[in-house]
FIBALUM-669525 format. One record per residue: x, y, z of N, C-alpha, C, O in turn. Coordinates in steps of 0.1 Angstrom, whole numbers, plus 5000, padded with zeros to 4 digits. Layout:
XYZXYZXYZXYZ/...
//
This chain:
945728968046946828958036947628828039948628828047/947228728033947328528035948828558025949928538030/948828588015950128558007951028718005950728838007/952128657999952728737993953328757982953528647976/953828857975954028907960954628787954954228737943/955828737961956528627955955728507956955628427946/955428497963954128397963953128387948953328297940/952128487945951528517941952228497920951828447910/953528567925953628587908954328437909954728437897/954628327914955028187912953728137907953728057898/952428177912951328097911951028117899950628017893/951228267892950528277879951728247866951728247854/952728217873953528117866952927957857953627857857/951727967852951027887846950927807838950027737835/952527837834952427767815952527587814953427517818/951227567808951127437809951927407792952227487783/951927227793952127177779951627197771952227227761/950227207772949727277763949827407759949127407748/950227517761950727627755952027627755952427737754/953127527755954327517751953927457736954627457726/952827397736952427287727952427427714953127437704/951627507718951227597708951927697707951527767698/952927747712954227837715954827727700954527767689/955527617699956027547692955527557681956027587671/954127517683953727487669954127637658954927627649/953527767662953827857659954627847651954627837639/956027887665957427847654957827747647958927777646/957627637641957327537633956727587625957427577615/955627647623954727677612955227767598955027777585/956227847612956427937604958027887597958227917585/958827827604960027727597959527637586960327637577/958327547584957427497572957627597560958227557549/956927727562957127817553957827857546957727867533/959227897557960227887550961027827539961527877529/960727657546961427537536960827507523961427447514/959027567524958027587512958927677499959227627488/959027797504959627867495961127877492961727937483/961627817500963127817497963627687492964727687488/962827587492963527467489962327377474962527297465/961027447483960127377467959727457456959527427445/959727597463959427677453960827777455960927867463/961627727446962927817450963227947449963927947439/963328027452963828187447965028197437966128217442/964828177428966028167413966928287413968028287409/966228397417966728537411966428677422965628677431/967228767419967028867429966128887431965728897443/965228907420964028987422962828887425961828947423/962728777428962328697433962328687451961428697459/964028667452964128677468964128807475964128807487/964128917468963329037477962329087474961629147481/961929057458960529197455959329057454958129087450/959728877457958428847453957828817438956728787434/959428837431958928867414958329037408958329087397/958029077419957329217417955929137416955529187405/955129037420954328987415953228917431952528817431/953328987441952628987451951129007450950629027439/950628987459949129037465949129127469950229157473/947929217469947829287481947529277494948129327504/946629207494945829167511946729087518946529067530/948029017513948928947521950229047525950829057535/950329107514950929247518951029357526952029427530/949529367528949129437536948729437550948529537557/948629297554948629187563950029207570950329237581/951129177557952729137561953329317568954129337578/952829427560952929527563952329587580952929677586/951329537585950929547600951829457608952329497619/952129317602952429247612954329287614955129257623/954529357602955929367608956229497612957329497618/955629597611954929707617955029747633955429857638/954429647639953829617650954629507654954529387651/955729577662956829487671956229447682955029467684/957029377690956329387708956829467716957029437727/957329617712957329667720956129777719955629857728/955729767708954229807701953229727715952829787725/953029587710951629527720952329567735951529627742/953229557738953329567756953229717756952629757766/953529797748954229937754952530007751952230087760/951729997742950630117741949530087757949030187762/949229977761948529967769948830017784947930067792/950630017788951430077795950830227795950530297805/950830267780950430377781949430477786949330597791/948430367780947030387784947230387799947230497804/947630277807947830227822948230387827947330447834/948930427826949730557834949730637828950530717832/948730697812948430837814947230857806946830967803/946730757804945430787799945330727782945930657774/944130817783943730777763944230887755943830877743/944930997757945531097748945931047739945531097729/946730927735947530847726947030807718947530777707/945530797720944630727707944330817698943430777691/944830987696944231067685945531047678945731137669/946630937680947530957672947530887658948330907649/945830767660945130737645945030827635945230807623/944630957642944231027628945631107619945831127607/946631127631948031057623948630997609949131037599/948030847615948130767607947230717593947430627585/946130807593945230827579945530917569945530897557/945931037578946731167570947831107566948131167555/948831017569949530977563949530907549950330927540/948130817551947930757541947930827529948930817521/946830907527947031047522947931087510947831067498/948931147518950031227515950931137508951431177498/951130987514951930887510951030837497951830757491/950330837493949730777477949930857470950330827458/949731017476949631117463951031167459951131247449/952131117469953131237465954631097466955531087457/954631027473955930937474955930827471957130797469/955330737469954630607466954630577451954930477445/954230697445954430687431955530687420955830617411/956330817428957930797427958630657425959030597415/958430627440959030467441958830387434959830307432/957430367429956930237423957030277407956930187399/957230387402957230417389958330357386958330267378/959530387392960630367389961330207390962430187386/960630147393960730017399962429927402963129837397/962330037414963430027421963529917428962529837426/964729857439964529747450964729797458963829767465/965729917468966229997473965530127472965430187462/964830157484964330317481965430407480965330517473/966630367487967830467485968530467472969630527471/968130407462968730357451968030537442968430607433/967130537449965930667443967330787448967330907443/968230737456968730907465970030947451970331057449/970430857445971430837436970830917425971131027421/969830827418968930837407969331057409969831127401/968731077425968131207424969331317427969231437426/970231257430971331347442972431287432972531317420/973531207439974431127436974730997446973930977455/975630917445976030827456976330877467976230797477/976830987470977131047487975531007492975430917500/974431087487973331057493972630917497971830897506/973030797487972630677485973330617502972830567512/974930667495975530577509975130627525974930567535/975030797522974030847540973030777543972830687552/972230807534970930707535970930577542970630557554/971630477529971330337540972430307548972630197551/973730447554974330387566972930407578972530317586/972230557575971330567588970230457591969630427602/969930407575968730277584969830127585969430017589/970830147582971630037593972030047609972029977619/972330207606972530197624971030187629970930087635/970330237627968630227635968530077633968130017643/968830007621968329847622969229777631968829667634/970329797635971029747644971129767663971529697673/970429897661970129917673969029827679968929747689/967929887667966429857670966029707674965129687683/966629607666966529477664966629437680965629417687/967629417684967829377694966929427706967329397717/966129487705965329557715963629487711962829447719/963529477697962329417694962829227696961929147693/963929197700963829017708963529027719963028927724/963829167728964429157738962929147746962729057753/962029257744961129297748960229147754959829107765/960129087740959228947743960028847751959428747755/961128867754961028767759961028767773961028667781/961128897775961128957787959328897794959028837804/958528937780957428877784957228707788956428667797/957828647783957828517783958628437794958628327799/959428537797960028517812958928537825958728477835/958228657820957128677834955928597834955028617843/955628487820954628407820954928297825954228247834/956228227817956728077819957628057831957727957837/958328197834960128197845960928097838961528017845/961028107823961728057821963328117817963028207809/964528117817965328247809965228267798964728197789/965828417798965928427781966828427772966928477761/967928337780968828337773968328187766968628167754/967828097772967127997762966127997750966127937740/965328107755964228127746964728217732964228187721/965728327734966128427723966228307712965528267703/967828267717968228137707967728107699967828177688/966927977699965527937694964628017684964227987673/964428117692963028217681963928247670963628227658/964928307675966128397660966228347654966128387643/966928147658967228057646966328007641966527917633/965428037642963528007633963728077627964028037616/963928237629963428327617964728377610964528427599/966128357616967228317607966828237594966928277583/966428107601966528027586965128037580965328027568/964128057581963228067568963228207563962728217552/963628337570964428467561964928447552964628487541/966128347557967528307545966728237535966428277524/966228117540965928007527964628077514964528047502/963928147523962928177517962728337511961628337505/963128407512963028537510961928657514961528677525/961528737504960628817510959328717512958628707523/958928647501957828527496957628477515956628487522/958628437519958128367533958128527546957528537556/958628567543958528677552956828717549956028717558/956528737537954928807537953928677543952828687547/954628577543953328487543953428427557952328397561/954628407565954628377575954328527586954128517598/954328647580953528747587952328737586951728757597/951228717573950028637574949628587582948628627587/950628417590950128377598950328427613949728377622/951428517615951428587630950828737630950928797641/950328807621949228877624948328777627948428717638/947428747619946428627625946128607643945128627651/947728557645948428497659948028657669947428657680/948528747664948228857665947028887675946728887687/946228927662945128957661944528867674944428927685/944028737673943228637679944028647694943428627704/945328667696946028677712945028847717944028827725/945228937714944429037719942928987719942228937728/942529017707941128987709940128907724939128947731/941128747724940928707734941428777752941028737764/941828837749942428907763941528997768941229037779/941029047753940029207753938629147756937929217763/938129007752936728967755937328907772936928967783/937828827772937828727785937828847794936828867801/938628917793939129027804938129097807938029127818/936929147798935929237800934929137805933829177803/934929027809933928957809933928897828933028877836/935428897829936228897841935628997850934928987859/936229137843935829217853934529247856934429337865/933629207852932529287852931429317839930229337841/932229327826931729377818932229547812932829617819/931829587800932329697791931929827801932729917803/930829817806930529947819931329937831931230037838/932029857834932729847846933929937840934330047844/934429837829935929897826936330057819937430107816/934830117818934530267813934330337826934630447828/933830247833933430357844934330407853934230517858/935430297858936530317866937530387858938130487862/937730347849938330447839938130597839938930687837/937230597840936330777836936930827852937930897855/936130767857936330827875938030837878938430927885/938930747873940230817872940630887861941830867859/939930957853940531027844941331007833941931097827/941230837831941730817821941030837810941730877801/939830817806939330817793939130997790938331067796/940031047781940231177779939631257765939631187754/939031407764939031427753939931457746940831377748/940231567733941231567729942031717738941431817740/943131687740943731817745944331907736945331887729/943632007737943732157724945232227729945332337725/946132197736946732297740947832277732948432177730/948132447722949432457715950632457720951632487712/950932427734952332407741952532297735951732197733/954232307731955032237724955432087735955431967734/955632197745956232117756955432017764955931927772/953532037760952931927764953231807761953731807750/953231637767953631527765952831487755953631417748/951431507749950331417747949431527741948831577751/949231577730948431717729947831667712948431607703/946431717710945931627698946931727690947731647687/947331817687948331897678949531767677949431707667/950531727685951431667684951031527679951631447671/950131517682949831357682949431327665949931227658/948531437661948131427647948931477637948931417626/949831587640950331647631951831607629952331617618/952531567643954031467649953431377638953731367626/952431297646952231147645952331147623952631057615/952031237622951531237605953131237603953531117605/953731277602955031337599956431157604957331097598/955731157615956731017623956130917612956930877604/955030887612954230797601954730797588954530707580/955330927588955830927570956730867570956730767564/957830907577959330817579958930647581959530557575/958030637587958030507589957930397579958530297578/956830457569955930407562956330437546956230367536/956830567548956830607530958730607527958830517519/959630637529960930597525961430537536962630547536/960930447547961730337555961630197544960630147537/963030147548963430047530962429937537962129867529/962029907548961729797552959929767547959429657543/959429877547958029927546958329937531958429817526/958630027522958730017509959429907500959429927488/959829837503960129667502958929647495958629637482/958129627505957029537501955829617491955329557482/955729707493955129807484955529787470954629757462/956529787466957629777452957229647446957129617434/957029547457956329397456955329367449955429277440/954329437450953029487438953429537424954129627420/952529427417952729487404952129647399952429707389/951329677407950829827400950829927413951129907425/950530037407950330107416948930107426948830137438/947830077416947330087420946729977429945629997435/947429867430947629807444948429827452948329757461/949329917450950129927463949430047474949530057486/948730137463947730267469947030167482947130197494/946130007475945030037485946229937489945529837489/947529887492947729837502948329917512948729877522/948530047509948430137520947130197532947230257544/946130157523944930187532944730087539944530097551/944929967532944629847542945629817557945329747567/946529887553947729877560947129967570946729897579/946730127573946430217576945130137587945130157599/944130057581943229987589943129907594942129867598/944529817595944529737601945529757612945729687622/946229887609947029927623946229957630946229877639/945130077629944030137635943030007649942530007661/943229937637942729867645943229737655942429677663/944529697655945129657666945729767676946229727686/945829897673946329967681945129987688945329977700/943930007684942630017694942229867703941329857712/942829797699943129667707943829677717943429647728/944929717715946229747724945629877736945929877748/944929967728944730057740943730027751943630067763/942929947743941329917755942129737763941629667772/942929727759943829617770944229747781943829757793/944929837776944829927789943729957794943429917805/943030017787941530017801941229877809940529867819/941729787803941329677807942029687821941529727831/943229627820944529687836943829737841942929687847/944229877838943129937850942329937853942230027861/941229887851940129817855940029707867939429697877/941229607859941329477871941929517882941729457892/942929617881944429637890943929757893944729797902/943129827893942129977899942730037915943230147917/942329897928942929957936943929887942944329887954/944429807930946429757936946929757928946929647922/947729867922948629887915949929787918950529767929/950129727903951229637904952429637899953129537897/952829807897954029847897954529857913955229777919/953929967916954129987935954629857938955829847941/953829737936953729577948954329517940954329397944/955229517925956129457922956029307918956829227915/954729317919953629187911954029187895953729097888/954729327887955029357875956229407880956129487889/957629357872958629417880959429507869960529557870/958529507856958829627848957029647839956029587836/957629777836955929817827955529767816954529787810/956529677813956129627797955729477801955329397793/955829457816954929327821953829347824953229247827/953029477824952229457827950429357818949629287824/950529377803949729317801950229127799949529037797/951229137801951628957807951328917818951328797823/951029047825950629027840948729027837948028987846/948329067829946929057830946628947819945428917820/947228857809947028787805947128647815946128567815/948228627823947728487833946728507844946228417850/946628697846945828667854944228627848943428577856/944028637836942828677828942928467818942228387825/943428427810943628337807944428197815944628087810/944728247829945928087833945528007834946227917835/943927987833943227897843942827807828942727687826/942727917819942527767803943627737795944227807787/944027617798945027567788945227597775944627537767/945927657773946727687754946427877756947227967752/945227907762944928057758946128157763946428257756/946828117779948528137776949528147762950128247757/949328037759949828017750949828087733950628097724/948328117735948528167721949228317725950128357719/948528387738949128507735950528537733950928637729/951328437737952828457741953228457722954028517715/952228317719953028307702952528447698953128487689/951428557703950928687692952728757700953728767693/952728777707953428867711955128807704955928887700/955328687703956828687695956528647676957228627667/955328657677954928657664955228827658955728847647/954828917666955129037663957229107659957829177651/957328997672959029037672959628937653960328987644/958828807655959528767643959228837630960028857621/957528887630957928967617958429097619958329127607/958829167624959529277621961329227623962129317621/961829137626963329107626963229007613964328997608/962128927607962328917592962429007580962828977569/961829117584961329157576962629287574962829347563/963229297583964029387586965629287581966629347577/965629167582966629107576966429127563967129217558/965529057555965029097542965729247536966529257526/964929347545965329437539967129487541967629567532/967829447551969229487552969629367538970429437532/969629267533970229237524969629267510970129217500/968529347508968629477494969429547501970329517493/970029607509970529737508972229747511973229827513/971929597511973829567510974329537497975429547492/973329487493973329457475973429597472974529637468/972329657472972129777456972629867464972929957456/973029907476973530047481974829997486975330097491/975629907487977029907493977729847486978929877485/976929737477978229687470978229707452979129687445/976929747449976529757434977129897430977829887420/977030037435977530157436979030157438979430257433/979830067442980830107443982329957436983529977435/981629867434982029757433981929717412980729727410/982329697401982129727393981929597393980729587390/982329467395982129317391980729287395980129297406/980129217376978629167381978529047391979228957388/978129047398977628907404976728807395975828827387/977128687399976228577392975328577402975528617413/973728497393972728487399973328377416973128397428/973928307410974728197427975128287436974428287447/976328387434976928437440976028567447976328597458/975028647442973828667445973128597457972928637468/972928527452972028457462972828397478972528367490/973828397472975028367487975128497493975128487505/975328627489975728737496974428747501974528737514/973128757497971828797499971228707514970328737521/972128597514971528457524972228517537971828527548/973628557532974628557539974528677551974728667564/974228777544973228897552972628847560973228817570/971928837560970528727569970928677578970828737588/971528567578972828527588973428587597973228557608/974428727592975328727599974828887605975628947612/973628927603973029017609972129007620971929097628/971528837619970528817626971528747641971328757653/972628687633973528627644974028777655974028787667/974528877645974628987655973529037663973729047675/972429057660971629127670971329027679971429067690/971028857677971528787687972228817697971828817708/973228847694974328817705974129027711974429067722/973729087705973329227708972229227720972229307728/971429127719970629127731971029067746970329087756/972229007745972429007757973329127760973529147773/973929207754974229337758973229447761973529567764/972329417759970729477758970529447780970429507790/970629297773970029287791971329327801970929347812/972129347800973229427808973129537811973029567823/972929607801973029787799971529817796971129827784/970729837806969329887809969230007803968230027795/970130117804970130217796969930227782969230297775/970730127778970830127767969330127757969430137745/967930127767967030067762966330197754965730207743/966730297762966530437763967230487748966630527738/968430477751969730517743968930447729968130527722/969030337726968230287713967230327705967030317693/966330397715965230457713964830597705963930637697/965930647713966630827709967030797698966430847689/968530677693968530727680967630667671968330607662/966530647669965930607662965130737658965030767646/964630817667964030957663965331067659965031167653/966631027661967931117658968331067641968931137633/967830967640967930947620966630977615966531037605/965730937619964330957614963731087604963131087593/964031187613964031337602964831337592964431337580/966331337596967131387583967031257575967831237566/965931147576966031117563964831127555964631127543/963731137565962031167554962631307551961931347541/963431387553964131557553964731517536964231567526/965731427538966831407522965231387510964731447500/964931277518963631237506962631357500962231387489/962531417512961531517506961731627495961031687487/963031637498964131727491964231707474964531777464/963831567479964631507462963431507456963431527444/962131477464960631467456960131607453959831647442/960031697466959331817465960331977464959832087465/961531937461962432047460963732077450964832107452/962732067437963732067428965232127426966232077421/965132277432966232347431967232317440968232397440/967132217450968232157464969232067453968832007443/970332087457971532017444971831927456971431947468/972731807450973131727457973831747473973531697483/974731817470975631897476974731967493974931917504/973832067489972632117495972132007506972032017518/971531887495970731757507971631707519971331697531/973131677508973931627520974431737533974731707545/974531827529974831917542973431947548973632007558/972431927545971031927550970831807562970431827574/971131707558971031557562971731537572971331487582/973131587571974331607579973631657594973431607605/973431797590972931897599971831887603971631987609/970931797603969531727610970231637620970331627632/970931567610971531427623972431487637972431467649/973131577629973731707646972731767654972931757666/971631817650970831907658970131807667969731817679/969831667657968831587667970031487672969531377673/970831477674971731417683971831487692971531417702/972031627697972231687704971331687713971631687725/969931697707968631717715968331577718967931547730/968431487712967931387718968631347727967931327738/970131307727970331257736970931357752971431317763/970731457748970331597762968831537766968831507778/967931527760966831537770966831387774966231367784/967431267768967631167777968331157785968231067794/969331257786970031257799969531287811969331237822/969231417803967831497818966831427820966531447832/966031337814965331217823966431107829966231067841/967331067823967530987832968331037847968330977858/968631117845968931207858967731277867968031347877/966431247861965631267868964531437871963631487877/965731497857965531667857964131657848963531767849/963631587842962131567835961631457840962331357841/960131477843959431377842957931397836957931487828/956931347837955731337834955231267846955531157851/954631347851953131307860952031247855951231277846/952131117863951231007857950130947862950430887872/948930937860947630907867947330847881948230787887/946430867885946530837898946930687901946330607894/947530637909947530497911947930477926948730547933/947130357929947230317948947230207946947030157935/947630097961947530027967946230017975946029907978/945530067977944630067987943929947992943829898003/943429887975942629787976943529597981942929487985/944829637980945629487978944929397989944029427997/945329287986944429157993946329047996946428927997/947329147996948629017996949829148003949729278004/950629068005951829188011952829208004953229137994/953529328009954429377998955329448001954729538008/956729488000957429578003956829718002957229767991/956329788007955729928008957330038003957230127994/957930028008959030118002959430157994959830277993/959229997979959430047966958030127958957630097946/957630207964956330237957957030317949958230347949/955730357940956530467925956330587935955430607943/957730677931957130837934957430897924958330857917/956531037918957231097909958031227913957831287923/959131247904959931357906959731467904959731477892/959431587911959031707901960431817904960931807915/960831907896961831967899961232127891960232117883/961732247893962132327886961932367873962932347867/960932427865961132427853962532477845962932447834/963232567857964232647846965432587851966432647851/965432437858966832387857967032307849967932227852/966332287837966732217822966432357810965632447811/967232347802966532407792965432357783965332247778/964232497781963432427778963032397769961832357768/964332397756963932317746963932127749963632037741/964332117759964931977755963531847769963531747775/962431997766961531947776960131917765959031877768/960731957755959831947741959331797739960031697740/957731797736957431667739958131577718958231607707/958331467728959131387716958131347704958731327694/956931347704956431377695956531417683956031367672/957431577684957931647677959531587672959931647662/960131517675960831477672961631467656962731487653/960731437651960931397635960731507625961431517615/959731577629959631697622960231787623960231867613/961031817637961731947641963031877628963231927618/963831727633965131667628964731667605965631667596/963631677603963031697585963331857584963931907574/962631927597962832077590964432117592965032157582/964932107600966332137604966732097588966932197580/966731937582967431887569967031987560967832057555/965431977557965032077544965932227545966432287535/966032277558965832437557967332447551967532477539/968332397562969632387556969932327543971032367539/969232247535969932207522969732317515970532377508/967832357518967632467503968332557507968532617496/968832617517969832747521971432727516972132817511/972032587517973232547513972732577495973232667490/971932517488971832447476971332687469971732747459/970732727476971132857473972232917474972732947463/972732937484974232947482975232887472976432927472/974932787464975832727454975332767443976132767433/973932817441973532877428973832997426973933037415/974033137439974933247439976133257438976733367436/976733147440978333117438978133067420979133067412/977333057417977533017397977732857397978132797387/977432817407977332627409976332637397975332717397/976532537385975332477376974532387385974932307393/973332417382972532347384971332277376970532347371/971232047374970632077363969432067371969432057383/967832047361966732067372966931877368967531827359/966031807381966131657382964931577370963831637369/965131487363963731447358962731447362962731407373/961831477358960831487362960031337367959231347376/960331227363959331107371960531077382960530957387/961531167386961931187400961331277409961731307420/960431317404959731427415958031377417957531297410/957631437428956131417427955131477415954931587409/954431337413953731367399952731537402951831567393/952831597410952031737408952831827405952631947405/954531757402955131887403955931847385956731927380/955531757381956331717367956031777354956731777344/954931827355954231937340954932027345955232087335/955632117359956632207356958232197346958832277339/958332097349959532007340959631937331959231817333/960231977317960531867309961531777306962731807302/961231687308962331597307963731597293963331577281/964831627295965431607285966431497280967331447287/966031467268966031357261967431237265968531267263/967031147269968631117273969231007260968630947251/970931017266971230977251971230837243971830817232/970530767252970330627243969030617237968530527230/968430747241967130727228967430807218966530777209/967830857215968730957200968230897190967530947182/968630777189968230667176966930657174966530677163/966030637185964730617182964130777180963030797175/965030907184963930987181964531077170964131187168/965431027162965731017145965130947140964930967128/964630817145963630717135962230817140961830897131/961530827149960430857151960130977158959230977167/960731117156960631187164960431187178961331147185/959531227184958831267197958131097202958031057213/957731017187956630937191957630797193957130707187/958930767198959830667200959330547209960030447212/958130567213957330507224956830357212956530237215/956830397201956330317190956930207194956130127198/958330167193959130037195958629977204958929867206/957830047211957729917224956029887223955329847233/955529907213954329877207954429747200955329707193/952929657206952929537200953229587182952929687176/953929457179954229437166953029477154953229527143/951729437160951029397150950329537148949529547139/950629677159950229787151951529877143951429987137/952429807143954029867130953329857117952429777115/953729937107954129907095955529817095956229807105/955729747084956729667082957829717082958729667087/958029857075959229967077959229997090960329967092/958730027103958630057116959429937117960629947117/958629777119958929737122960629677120961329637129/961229677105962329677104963429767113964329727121/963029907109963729997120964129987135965130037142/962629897139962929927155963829767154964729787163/963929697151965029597148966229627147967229577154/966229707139967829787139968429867148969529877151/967129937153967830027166967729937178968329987188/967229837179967229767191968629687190968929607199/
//
């Protein structure tokens, strides 16, 4: 044992010019973009700078939809997982297919029929404004938490590649994706995630070939795997309380996936982007396959780790001085030696942070527009004054979570804390949505005491069972790992130990694997509204039923829509068939055509 740890992680401290070269270029590439659409090709109009025109692609869509998707606490954190408990986590794909699913046939259509900009704009439409304004306060607090945790992560990485700080590096990346957000709108958000999926994509890839080529080859890194127990089948067990169980994983993960994907404003943004539906369908499938498959990227980098790190674990020896270093710890050990290949991975990994903190700016200024100030504010805005509030957002949101991440690096808990409420709003709002699509007879009244009472039950629970972990009353027993093999020296003292305590000195609901999280915080919302929203129909509350192209289209031939009153005119000129006026001219009679002149 010739060296030691501090030794050792100075050495793979490797970042040459040339991967600062391509770290830069990146961010440049993606500031070009910006100044593309914001300055040559200008965004004139609202619906320009968030929906695109309504006049997108799919395949860049769907592209923009993975890459902002897929944070960096996504690439660092699934391989971690794989690292210390195996492959259970990979049946949480089929999750994510069943999602697809359910989200074309039943919520997607809603959305896009209506051709909203705001998915909460749908809560108004269905409920009233109480529900509009719950709605987008809860994906403001989650966006304000969250953000700051998706800068934080990378750069954490980029400290354990280059040792450079991060209070230099945040700066920098934010005011790139500050300004081509603002100048450019959603148009550069989709397209500059284009090119950091890409960035993405080609940073793993390379890590996943070099690395298997490193160790041995594809049989090495299966085989040590197997013999520790990581590569697993599916675990059948109906305990709630298991961590990792294909029940949770598929049937949670389907449920977590919905919140994520089908009324999160940030994900339905871009969807609404498409002019039909029937491109927005397959840009859900596409989306569905191209998660699938960087997350199977992300997980065989874990077998990878453990493969190289097998018998020196480099949590123990502090060669990784947190878990989300560890595949930064296998990228210099795996790439240091070739110039730029550093480098690209660092741009895939803040390529992920920039598109989800663009994409997430984007979507916080729709929802300060159509949910905070349009609902309650009677004065139109000019297309100018528009476009200043909409920039201005961008700005002064992105400047906050800025300055939020160094309260991030202070308060380590906090990392925790962030986390929880993100699964503590999650339910009670795919819970309000579901309400308004699949539950006609819930009155407004009903959702909001529904919604209310999800956000209590999972506040309670969530942040109780983060307490009891961080106090050490839960843990999870995690795969085998040694020192045995090390070749350098190391403080032996800080090794990991795990804690085991007592099953009956926590309660055992709050030992419930988090999995479940979203679904317990949806049924809590549904059960309580339709229970509230019955109780107001036995009290003699009117109730009317909702239109029907507010509900899912399997449930609309129960309901007829009744007539509302600015078509009266057309259905005294044309009865039932008022659809006529909006027929080319050239199939009217000249009396039609006079008529719809008049009523128009």
């Amino acid at each position: 044992m010739g060296e030691n740890v501090n030794e050792i992680v100075h050495e793979m401290q490797r970042f040459s010019w040339v991967d600062y070269v391509v770290f830069v270029f990146m961010l440049a590439v993606s500031a070009v973009v910006g100044v593309y659409w914001g300055f040559m090709k200008k965004q004139t109009t609202q619906s320009d700078y968030l929906l695109g025109g309504r006049n997108m692609k799919v395949v860049p869509v769907a592209m923009s939809l993975v890459a902002s998707f897929v944070s960096g606490i996504t690439l660092l954190g699934s391989p971690t997982e794989v690292y210390m408990y195996g492959t259970q986590y990979a049946f949480i794909i089929g999750g994510i297919f069943l999602m697809s699913f359910v989200m074309t046939q039943i919520y997607l259509p809603v959305f896009h029929e209506l051709k909203i900009t705001s998915n909460y704009e749908y809560l108004s439409l269905r409920f009233d404004n109480r529900l509009r304004l719950f709605g987008s306060i809860l994906f403001t607090i989650t966006l304000i938490g969250w953000l700051p945790i998706v800068i934080y992560v990378p750069a954490l990485a980029f400290n354990q590649v280059t040792g450079i700080d991060i209070h230099v590096i945040t700066p920098v990346v934010c005011l790139v994706c500050i300004f081509y957000t603002s100048a450019g709108g959603l148009q550069a958000v989709v397209w500059t995630d284009v090119i950091q999926i890409t960035a993405m994509f080609g940073a793993m890839a390379l890590v996943a070939v070099k690395g298997t080529l490193d160790v041995g080859g594809f049989d090495v890194v299966w085989q040590r795997n197997f013999d520790s127990d990581r590569i697993e089948a599916p675990n059948w067990d109906p305990n709630p309380l298991a961590r990792h169980t294909f029940w949770n994983l598929v049937v949670g993960g389907l449920v977590y996936w919905l919140q994520a994907n089908s009324v999160n404003q940030t994900m339905v943004q871009r969807y609404l982007a498409l002019p039909t539906l029937r491109g927005a369908k397959w840009a859900v499938f596409l989306f569905c396959i191209g998660i699938s498959v960087l997350y199977c990227f992300c997980l065989y980098c874990g077998l990878l780790i453990y493969a190289r790190f097998h018998d020196c674990d480099p949590l123990q020896t502090k060669l990784a001085k947190a878990k989300d270093q560890l595949l930064p710890l296998l990228v210099m050990d795996v790439l240091g030696d070739i110039p730029g290949l550093p480098g690209v991975f660092v741009a895939g990994i803040f390529s992920a942070a920039l598109s989800s903190l663009s994409t997430s700016l984007n979507s916080m200024s729709a929802v300060v527009l159509e949910d905070y100030y349009k609902p309650f504010f009677k004065k139109n805005l000019s297309e100018r004054q528009t476009n200043w509030l909409l920039r201005s957002v961008v700005v002064l949101l992105g400047a906050l979570c800025l300055g939020l991440v160094f309260v991030v690096e202070k308060m380590g808990t906090i990392l925790q804390l962030t986390m929880t409420l993100e699964a503590m709003t999650m339910g009670p709002q795919l819970g309000v949505f579901t309400m308004g699509i699949l539950m006609p007879w819930v009155d407004a009244t009903g959702a909001l005491v529904g919604g209310i009472s999800g956000l209590a039950a999972m506040s309670w629970w969530c942040l109780s069972a983060q307490m009891a972990i961080a106090r050490g009353q839960i843990s999870h027993p995690h795969k085998t790992l040694t020192t045995s093999g090390c070749q350098y020296s190391y403080n032996a003292t800080e090794a990991i130990t795990s804690i085991h305590v007592q099953v009956d000195e926590v309660n055992p609901i709050l030992r419930v694997s988090y999995m479940w999280y979203t679904l317990a915080g949806a049924l809590v919302t549904l059960c309580v509204g339709a229970a509230v929203s019955r109780i107001n129909r036995v009290r003699g509350k009117a109730h009317v039923p909702p239109a029907p192209r507010l509900l899912a289209p399997q449930l609309r031939r129960f309901y007829k829509e009744p007539p509302h009153p600015s078509d009266e005119p057309y259905i005294r000129a044309y009865g039932n068939n008022k659809e006529a006026c909006d027929l080319n001219s050239t199939s009217l009679n000249l009396k039609m055509i006079d008529e719809c002149d008049e009523i128009s």
